[in-house]
Residue frames relative to the residue before (quaternion, step in Angstrom):
aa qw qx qy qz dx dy dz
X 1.0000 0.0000 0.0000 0.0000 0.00 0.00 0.00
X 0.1102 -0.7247 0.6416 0.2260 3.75 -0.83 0.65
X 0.5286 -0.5659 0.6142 0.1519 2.55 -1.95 0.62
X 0.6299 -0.5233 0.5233 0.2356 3.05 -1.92 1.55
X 0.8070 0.1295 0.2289 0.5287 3.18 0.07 -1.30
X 0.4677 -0.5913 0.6060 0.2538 3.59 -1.64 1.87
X 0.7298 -0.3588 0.5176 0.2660 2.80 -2.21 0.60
X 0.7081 0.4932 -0.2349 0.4473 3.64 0.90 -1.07
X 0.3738 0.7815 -0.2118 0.4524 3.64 1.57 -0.26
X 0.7514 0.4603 -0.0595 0.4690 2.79 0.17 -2.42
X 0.6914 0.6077 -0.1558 0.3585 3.36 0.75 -1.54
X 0.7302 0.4704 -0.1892 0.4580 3.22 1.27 -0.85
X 0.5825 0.5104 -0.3608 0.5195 3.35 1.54 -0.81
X 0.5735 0.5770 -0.4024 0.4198 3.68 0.76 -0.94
X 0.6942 0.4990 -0.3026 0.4213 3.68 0.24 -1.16
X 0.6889 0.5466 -0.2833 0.3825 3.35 0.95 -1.04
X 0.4647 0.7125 -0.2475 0.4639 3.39 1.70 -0.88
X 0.7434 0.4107 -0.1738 0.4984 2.87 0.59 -1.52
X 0.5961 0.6419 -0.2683 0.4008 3.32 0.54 -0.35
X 0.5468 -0.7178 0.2543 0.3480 3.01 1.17 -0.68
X 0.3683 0.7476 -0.3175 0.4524 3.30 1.68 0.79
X 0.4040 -0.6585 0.5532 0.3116 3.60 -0.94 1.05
X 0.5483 -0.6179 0.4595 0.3263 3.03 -1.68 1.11
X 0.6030 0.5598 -0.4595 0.3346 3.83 0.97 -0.20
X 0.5877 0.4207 -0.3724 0.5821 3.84 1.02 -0.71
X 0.7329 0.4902 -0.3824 0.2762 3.39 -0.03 -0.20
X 0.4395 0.7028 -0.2625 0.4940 3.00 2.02 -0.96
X 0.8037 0.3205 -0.1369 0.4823 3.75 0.31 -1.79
X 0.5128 0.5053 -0.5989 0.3508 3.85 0.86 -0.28
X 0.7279 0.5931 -0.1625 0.3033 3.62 1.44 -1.30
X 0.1598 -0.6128 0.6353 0.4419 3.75 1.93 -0.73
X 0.4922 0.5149 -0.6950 0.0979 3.07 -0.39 1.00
């Protein structure tokens, strides 16, 4: 199965989360 999206990806949206970003902007910076 391939992956949508690198490990290095994922990681970055997460951090950004944490940071303090809404999971929708993060969502569309990503096409997700």
């Amino acid at each position: 199965m391939k992956r949508r999206y690198s490990e290095e990806q994922i990681i970055k949206a997460i951090k950004e989360h944490e940071a303090g970003a809404k999971v929708g902007d993060i969502c569309r910076t990503m096409g997700i």
